[in-house]
C-alpha positions as CSV (number, residue, x, y, z in Angstrom):
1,X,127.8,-90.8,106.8
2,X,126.8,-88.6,109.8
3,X,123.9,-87.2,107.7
4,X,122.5,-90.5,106.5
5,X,122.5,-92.0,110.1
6,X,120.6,-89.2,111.4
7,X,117.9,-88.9,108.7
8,X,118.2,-92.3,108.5
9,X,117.4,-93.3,112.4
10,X,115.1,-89.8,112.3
11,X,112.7,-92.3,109.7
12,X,113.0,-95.3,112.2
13,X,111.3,-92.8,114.5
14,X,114.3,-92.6,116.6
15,X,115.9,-89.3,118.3
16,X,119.1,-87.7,119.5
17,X,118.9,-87.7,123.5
18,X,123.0,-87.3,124.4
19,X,125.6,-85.4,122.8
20,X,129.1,-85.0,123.5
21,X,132.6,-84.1,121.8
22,X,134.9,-86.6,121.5
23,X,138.3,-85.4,122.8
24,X,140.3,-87.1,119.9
25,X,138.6,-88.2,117.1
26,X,139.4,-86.7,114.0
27,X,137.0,-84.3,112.8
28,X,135.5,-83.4,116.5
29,X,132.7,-85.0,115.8
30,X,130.3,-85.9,118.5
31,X,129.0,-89.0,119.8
32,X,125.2,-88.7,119.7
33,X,122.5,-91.5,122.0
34,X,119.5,-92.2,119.7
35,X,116.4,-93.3,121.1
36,X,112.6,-93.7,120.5
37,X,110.1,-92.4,123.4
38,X,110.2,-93.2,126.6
39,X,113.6,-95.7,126.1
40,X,116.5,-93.0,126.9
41,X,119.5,-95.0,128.6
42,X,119.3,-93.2,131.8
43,X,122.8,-94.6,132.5
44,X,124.3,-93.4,129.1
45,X,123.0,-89.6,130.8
46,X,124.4,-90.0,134.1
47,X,127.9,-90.8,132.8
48,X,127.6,-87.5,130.4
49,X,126.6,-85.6,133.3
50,X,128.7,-86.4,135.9
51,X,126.4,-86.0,138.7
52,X,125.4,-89.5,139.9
53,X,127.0,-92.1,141.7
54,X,127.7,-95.2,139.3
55,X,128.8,-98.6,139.9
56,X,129.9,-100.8,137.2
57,X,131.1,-104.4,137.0
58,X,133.3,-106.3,134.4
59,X,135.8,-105.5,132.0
60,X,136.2,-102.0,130.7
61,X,133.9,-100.2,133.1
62,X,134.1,-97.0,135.1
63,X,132.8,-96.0,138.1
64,X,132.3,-92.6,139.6
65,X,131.3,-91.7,142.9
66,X,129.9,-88.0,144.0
67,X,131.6,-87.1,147.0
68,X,129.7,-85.0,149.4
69,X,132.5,-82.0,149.0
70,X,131.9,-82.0,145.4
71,X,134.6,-84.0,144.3
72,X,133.9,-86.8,141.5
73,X,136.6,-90.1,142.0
74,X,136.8,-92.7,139.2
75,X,137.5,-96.2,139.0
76,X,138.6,-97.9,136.0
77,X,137.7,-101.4,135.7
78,X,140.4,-103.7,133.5
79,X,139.5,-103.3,130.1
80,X,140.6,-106.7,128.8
81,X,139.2,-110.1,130.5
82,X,142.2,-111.5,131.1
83,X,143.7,-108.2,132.6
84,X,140.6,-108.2,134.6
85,X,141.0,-111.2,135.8
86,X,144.7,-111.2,136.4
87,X,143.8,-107.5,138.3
88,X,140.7,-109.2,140.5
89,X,142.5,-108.5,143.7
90,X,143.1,-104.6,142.9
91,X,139.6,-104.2,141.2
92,X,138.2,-105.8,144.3
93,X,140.2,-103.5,146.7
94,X,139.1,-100.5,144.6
95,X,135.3,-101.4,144.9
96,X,135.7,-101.6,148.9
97,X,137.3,-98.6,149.0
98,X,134.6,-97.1,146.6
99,X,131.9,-98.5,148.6
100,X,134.0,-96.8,151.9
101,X,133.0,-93.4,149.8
102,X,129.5,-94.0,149.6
């Protein structure tokens, strides 16, 4: 299946732009971004490189903020709307102390 997605999205004129391992999926295979020119998903190679600030809102999202010492800190967002919703006070706290970092 891994082969015919490739060759597959390779004829669509797409191409591979991210990789990375997934920790614990069976098989190690990776999880490869597909693109066609000029369309990469700049945030999709931020998160992979770990070396930009990002800032996400709504269910499931992570944020990471570069600290000038070199440290990365991450924020998980609730993954689940009604978690997130139920957890608005805490996410809210988190984002003013992430924006504190900044």
């Amino acid at each position: 299946m891994v082969a015919y997605a490739g060759d597959t999205l390779r004829s669509l004129s797409y191409k591979p732009y991210y990789l990375y391992r997934q920790k614990y999926m069976s098989g190690s295979f990776e999880n490869v971004g597909w693109s066609r020119d000029g369309l990469d998903c700049l945030y999709n190679i931020y998160m992979m490189e770990e070396v930009h600030t990002i800032l996400s809102l709504g269910g499931g999202g992570m944020n990471k903020v570069n600290l000038p010492d070199g440290h990365l800190r991450r924020f998980h967002n609730p993954k689940f709307p009604e978690q997130y919703i139920e957890m608005l006070p805490e996410v809210l706290r988190q984002k003013e102390e992430l924006f504190s970092l900044l």
